[in-house]
NUVO-413056 format. One record per residue (C-alpha): residue number from 1; x, y, z. Coordinates in Angstrom, 1 decimal. Each point is the difference from the previous one (the first is absolute). Layout:
REM NUVO-413056
pt num: NUM	east: X	north: Y	up: Z $
...
***
This chain:
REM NUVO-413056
pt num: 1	east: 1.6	north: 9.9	up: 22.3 $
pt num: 2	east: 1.2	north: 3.0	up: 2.1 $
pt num: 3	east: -1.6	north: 3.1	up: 0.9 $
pt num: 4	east: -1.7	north: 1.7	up: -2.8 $
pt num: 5	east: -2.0	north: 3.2	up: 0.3 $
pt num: 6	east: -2.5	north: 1.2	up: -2.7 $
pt num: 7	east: 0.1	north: 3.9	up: -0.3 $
pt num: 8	east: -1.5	north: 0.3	up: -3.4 $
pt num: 9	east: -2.6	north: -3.0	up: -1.5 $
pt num: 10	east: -2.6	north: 1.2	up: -3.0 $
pt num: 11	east: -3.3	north: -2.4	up: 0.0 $
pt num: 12	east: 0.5	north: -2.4	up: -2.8 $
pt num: 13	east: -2.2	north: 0.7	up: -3.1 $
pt num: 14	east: -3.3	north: -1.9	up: -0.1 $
pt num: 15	east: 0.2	north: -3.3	up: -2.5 $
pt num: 16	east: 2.9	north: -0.7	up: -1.0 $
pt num: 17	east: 1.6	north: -3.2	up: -0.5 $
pt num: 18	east: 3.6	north: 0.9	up: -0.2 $
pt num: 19	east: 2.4	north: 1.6	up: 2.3 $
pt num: 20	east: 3.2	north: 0.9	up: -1.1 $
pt num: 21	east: 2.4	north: 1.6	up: 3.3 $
pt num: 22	east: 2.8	north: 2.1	up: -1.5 $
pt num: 23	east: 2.7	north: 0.5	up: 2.7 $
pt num: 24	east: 1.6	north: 3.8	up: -0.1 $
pt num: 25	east: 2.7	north: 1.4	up: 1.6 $
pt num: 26	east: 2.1	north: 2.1	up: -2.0 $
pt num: 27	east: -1.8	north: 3.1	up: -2.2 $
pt num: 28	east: 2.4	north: -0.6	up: -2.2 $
pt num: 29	east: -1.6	north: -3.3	up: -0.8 $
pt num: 30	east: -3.6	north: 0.8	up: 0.1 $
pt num: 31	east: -0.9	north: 0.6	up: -3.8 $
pt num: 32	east: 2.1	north: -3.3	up: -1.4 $
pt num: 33	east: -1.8	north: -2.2	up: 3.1 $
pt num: 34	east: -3.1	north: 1.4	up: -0.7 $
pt num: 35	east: 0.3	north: -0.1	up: -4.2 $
pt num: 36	east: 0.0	north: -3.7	up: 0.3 $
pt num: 37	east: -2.7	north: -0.2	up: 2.8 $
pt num: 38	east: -2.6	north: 1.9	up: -2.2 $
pt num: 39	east: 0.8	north: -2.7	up: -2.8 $
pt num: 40	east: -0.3	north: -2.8	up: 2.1 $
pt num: 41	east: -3.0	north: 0.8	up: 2.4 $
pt num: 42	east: -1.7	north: 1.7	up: -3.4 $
pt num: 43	east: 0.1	north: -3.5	up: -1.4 $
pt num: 44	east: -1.7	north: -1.4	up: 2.9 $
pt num: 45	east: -2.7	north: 2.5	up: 0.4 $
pt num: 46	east: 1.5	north: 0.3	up: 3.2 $
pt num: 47	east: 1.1	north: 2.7	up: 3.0 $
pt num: 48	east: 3.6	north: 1.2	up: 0.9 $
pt num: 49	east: 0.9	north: 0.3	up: 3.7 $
pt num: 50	east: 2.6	north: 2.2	up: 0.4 $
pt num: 51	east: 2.0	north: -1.1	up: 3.1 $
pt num: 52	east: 3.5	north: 2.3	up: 1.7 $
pt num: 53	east: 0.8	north: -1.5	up: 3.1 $
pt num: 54	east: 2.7	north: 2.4	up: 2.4 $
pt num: 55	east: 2.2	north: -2.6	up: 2.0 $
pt num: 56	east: 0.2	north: 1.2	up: 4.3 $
pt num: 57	east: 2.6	north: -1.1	up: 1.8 $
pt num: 58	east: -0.7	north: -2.6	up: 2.2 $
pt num: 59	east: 0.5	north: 1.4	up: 3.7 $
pt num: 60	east: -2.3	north: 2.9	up: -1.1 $
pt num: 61	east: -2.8	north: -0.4	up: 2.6 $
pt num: 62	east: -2.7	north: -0.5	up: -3.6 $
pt num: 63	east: -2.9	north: -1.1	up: 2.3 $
pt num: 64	east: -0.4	north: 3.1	up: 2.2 $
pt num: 65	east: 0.2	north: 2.6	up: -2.8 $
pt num: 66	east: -3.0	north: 1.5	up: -1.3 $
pt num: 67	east: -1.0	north: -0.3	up: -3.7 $
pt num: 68	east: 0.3	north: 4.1	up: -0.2 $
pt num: 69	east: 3.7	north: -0.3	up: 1.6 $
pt num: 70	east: 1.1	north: -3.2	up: -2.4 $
pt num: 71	east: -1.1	north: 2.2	up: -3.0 $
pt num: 72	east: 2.0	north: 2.5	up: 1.3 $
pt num: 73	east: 3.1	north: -1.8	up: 0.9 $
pt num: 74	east: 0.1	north: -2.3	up: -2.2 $
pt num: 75	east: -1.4	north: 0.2	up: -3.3 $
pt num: 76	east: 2.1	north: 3.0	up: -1.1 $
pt num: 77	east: -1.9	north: 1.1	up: -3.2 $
pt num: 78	east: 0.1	north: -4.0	up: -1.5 $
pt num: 79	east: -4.2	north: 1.3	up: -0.5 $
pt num: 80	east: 1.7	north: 2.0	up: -3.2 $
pt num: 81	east: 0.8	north: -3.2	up: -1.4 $
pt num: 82	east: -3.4	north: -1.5	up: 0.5 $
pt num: 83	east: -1.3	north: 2.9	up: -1.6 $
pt num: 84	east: 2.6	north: 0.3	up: -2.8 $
pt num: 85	east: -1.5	north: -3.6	up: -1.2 $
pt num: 86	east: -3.4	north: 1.1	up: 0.3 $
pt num: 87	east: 1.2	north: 2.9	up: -2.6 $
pt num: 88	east: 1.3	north: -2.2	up: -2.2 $
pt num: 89	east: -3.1	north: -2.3	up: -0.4 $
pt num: 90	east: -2.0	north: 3.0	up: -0.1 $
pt num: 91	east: -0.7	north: -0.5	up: -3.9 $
pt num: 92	east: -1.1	north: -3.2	up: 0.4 $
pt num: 93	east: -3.5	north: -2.1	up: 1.2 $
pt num: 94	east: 2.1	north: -2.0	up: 2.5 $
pt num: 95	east: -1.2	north: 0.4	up: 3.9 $
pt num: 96	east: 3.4	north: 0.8	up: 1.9 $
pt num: 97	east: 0.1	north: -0.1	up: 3.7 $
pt num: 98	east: 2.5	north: 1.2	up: 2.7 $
pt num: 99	east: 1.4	north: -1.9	up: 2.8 $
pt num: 100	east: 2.5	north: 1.3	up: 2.4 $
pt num: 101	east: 1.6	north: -2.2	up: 1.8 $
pt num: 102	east: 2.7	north: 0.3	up: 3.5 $
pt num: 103	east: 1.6	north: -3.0	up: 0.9 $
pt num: 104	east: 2.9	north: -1.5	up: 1.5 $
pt num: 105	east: 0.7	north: -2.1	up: -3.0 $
pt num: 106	east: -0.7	north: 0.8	up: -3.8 $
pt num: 107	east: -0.1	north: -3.6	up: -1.2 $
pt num: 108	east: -2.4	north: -0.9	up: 2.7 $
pt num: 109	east: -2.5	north: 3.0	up: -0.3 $
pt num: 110	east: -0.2	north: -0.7	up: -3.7 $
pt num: 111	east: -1.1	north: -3.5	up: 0.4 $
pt num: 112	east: -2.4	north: 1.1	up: 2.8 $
pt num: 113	east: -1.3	north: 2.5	up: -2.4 $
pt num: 114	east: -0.3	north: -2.6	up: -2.9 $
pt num: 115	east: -2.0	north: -2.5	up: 2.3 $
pt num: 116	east: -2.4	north: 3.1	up: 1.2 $
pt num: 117	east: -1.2	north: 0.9	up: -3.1 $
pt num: 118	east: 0.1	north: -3.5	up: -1.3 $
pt num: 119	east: 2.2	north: 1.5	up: -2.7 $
pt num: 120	east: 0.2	north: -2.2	up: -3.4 $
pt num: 121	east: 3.8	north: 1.4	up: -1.0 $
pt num: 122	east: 2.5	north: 2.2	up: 1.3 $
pt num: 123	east: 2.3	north: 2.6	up: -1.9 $
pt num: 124	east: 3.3	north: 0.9	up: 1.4 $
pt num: 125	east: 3.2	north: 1.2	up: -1.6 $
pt num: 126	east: 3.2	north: -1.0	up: 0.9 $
pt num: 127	east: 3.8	north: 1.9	up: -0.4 $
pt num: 128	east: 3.0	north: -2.0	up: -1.3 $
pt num: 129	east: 3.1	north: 0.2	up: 2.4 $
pt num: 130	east: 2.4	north: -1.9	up: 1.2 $
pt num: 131	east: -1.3	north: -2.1	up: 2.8 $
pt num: 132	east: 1.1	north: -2.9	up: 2.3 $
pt num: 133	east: -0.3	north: -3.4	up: -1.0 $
pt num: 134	east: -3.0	north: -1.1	up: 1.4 $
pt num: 135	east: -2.2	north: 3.2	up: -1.3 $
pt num: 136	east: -1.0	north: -0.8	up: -3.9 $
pt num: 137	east: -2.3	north: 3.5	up: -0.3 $
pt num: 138	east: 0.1	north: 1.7	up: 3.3 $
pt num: 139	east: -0.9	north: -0.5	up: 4.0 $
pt num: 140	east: -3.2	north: 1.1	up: -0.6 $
pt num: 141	east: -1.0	north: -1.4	up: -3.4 $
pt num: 142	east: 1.5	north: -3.8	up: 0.1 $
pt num: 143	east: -2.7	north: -0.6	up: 3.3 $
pt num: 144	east: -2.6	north: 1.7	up: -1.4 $
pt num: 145	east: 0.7	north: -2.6	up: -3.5 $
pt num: 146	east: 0.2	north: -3.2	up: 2.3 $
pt num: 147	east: -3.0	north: 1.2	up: 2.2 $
pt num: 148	east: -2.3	north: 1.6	up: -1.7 $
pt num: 149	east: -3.5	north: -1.9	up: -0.4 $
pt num: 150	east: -0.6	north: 2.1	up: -3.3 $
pt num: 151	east: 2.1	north: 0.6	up: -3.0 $
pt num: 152	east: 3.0	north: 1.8	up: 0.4 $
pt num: 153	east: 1.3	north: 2.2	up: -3.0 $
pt num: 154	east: 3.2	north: 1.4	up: 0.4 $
pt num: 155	east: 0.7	north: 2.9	up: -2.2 $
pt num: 156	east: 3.6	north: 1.2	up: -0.3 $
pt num: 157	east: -0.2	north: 3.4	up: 0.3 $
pt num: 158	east: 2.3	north: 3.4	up: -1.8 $
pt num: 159	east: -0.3	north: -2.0	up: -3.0 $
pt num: 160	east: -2.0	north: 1.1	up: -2.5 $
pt num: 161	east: -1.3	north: -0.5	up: -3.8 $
pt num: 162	east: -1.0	north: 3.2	up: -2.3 $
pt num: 163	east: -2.8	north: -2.0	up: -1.6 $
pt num: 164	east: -1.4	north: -3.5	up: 0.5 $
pt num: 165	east: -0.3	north: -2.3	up: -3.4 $
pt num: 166	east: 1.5	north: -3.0	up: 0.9 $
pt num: 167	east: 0.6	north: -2.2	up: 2.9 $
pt num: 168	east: 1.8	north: -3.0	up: 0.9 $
pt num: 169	east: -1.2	north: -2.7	up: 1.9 $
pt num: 170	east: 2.0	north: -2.8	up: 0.5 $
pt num: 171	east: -1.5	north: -4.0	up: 1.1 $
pt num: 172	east: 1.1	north: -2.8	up: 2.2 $
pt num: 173	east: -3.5	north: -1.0	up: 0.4 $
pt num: 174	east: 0.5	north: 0.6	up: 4.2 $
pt num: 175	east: -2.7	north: 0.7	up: 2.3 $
pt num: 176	east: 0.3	north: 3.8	up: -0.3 $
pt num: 177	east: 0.0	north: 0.1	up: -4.3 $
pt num: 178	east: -3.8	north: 0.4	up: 0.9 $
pt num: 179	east: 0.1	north: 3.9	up: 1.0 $
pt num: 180	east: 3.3	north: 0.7	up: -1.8 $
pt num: 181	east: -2.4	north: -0.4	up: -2.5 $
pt num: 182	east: -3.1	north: 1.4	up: 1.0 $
pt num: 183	east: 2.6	north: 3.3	up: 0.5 $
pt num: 184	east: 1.4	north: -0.1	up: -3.5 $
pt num: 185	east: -3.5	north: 0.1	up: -1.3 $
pt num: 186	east: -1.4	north: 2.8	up: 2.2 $
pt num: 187	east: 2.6	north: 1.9	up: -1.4 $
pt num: 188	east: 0.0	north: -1.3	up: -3.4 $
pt num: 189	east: -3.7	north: 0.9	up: -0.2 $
pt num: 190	east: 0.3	north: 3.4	up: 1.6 $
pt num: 191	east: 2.5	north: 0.9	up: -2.8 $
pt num: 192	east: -0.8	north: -1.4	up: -3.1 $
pt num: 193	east: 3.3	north: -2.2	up: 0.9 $
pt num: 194	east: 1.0	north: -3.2	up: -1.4 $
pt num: 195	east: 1.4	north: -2.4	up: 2.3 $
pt num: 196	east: 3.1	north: -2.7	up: -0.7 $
pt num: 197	east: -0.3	north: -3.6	up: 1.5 $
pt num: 198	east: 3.0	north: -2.1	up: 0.6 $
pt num: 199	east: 1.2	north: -2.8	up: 1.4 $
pt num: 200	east: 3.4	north: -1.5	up: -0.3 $
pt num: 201	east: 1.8	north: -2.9	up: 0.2 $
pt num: 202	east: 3.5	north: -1.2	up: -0.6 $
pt num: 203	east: 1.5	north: -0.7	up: -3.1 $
pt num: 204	east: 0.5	north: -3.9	up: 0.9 $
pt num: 205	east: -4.0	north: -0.2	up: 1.2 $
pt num: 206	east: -1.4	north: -2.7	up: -1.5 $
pt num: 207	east: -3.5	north: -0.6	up: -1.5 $
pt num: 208	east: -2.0	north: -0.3	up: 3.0 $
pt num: 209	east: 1.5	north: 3.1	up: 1.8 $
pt num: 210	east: -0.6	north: 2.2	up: -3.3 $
pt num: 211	east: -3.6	north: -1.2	up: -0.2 $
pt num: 212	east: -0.6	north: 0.7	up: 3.8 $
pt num: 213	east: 1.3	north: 3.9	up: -0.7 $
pt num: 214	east: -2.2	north: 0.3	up: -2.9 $
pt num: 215	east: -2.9	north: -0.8	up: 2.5 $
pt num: 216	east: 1.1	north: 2.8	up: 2.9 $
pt num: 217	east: -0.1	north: 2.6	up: -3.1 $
pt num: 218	east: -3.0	north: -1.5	up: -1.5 $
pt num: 219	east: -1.9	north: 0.2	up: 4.0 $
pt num: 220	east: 1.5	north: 3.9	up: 0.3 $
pt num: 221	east: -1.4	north: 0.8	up: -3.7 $
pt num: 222	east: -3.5	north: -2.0	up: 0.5 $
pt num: 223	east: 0.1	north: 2.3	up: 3.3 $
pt num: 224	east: 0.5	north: 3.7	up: -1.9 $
pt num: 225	east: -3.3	north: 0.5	up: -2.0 $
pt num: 226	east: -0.4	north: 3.2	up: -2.4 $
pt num: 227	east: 3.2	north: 0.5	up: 0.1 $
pt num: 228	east: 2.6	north: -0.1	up: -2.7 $
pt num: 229	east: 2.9	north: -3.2	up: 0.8 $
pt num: 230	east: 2.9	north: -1.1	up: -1.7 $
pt num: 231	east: 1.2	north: -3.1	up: 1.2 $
pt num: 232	east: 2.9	north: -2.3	up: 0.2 $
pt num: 233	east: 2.6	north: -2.6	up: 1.2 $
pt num: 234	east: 3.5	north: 1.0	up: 0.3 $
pt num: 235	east: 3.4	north: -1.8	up: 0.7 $
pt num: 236	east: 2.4	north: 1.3	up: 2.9 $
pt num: 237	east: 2.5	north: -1.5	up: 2.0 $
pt num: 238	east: -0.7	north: 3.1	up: 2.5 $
pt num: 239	east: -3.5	north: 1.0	up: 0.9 $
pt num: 240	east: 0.2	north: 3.0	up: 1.9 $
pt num: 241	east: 3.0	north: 1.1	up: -2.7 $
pt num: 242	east: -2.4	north: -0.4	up: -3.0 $
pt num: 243	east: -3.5	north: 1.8	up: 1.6 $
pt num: 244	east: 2.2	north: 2.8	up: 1.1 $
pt num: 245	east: 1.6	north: 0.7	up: -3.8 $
pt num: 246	east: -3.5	north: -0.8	up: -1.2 $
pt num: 247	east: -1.8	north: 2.6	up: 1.9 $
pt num: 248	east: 2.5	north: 2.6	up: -0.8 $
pt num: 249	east: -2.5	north: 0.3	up: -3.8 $
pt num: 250	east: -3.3	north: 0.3	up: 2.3 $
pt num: 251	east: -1.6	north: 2.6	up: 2.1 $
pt num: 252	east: -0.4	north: -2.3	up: 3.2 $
pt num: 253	east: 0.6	north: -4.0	up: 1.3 $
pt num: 254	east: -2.6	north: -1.0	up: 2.3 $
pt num: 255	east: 1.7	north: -3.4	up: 1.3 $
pt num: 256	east: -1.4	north: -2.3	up: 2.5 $
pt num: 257	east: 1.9	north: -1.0	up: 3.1 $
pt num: 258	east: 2.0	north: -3.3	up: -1.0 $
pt num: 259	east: 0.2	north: -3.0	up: 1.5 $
pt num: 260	east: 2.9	north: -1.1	up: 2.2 $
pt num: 261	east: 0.0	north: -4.2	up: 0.3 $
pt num: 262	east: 0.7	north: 0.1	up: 3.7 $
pt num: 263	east: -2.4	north: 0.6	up: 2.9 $
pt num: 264	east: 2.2	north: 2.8	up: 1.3 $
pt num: 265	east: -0.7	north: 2.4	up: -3.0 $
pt num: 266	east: 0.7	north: 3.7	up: -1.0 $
pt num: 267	east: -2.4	north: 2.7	up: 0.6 $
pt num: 268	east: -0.4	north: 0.0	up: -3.8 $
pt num: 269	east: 2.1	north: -2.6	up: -1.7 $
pt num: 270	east: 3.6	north: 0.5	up: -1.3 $
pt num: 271	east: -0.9	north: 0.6	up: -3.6 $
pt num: 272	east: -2.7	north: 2.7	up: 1.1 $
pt num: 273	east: 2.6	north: 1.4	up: 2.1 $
pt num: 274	east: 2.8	north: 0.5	up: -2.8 $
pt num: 275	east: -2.7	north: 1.4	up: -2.3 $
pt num: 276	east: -0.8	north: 2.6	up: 2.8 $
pt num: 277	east: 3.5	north: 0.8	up: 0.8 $
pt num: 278	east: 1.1	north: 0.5	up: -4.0 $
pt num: 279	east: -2.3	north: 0.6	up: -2.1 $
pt num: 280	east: -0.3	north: 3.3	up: -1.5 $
pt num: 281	east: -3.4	north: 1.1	up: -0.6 $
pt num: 282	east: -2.8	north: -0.6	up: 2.8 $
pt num: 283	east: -0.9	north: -2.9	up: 1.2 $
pt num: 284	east: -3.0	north: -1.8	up: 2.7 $
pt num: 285	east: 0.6	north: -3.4	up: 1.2 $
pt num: 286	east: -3.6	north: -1.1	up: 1.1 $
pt num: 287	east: -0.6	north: -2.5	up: 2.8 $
pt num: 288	east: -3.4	north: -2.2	up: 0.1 $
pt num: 289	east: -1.3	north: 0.5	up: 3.8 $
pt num: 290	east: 1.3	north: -2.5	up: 2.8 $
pt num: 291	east: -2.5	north: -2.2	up: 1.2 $
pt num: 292	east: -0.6	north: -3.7	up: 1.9 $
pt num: 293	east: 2.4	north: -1.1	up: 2.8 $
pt num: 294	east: 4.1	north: 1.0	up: 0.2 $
pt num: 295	east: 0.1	north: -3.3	up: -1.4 $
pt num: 296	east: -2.6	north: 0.5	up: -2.9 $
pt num: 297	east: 2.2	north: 3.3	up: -1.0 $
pt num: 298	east: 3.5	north: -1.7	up: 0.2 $
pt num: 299	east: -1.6	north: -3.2	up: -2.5 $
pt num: 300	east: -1.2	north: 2.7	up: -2.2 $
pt num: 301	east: 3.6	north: 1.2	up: -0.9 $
pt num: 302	east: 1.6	north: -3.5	up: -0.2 $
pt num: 303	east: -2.7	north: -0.8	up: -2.7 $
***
């Protein structure tokens, strides 16, 4: 995966079961990332790595540095960001560890670093921007959503709610509903929030389709214990359209990536996509971990 240099690396904590890696590069971004990591890894009794990689050009000559001169050269203060997360968990029981990474590619260093600590989830935010045609998120976040051996969240970041009471989850019953879900909850349970299931169909569906989206909600709802769910079937003739106006009345939409029925898919899925690109309060579009042969992945979207 390229060459990737480890300046900074805490020891893990001792006994425990979950590790969540939150990706941070911008301070700007550190406190919204990290909000949602404490809910999620706080769920899981689990441990938050927090990873910043700094990208090195290529022709630099990595190998013969010294790890006092790549700290020097390279890193640039990104150690203040570490830190700055560190603060911000500060009030509560979570272990938070530090990893700074240099490497030639960000993408690449991040899956390394997933794969090292044997990392259960990763947390990265994403920026929306006009892009070219074949990048759905960004360069480094759509390899890091078809790579990734863990779950992938994807948190749009610069969007932000003043409270957290409801939140929208949306259903197609797809492979990656699973820690869409398990999200909403954290979060749900970390703020006395109530979450929304939905699932939608079009208005000419007949029986058999309508009683096949009152399963996926029923599966997301069994999913969310001790916390409070409202839940429903709805009509559209325009997915993306009707979760987007929907979410405007909640506090966050935690969507999974949708299916695409052909093997050469999007990073994400075209709904998942539109939601990310218009919806107006913030948004994660969660990714179950790859795993299994090319093959095994590429079946897993066509079903």
């Amino acid at each position: 995966m390229g060459d990737v240099q480890t300046v900074i690396e805490d020891d893990s904590a001792p006994d425990q079961q979950y590790t969540l890696l939150v990706a941070i590069a911008n301070p700007d971004h550190v406190t919204q990332l990290m909000r949602t990591a404490i809910d999620l890894a706080g769920d899981r009794d689990g441990q938050i790595r927090v990873v910043n990689v700094v990208h090195k050009p290529v022709t630099s000559p990595f190998i013969l540095f010294s790890e006092e001169r790549i700290k020097r050269e390279f890193t640039d203060g990104q150690q203040a960001v570490l830190d700055e997360a560190l603060a911000v968990a500060s009030d509560s029981s979570i272990p938070v560890q530090r990893s700074l990474l240099v490497g030639t590619d960000v993408s690449d260093a991040l899956l390394s670093a997933v794969d090292d600590t044997d990392a259960d989830a990763l947390l990265l935010g994403w920026q929306e921007r006009d892009r070219p045609s074949d990048v759905v998120l960004g360069t480094t976040v759509d390899p890091l959503i078809r790579r990734a051996s863990c779950d992938v969240f994807v948190e749009r970041v610069g969007t932000t709610a003043d409270g957290m009471d409801t939140i929208l989850l949306p259903t197609d019953g797809g492979p990656h509903i699973e820690p869409a879900t398990d999200l909403a909850g954290a979060v749900a349970r970390a703020n006395d929030a109530t979450v929304t299931v939905v699932s939608y169909v079009s208005p000419t569906a007949g029986d058999a389709e309508r009683e096949t989206a009152r399963d996926h909600v029923a599966l997301a709802t069994d999913r969310l214990t001790d916390v409070p769910v409202d839940a429903d079937v709805l009509e559209t003739d325009d997915v993306a359209d009707a979760i987007v106006t929907a979410g405007a009345e909640h506090d966050l939409i935690t969507l999974g990536a949708t299916r695409e029925h052909r093997l050469r898919s999007r990073a994400v899925g075209s709904v998942a996509a539109t939601v990310g690109q218009r919806a107006t309060v913030p948004i994660v579009i969660a990714k179950r971990g790859s795993s299994g042969s090319l093959l095994e992945r590429a079946l897993d979207w066509w079903r």
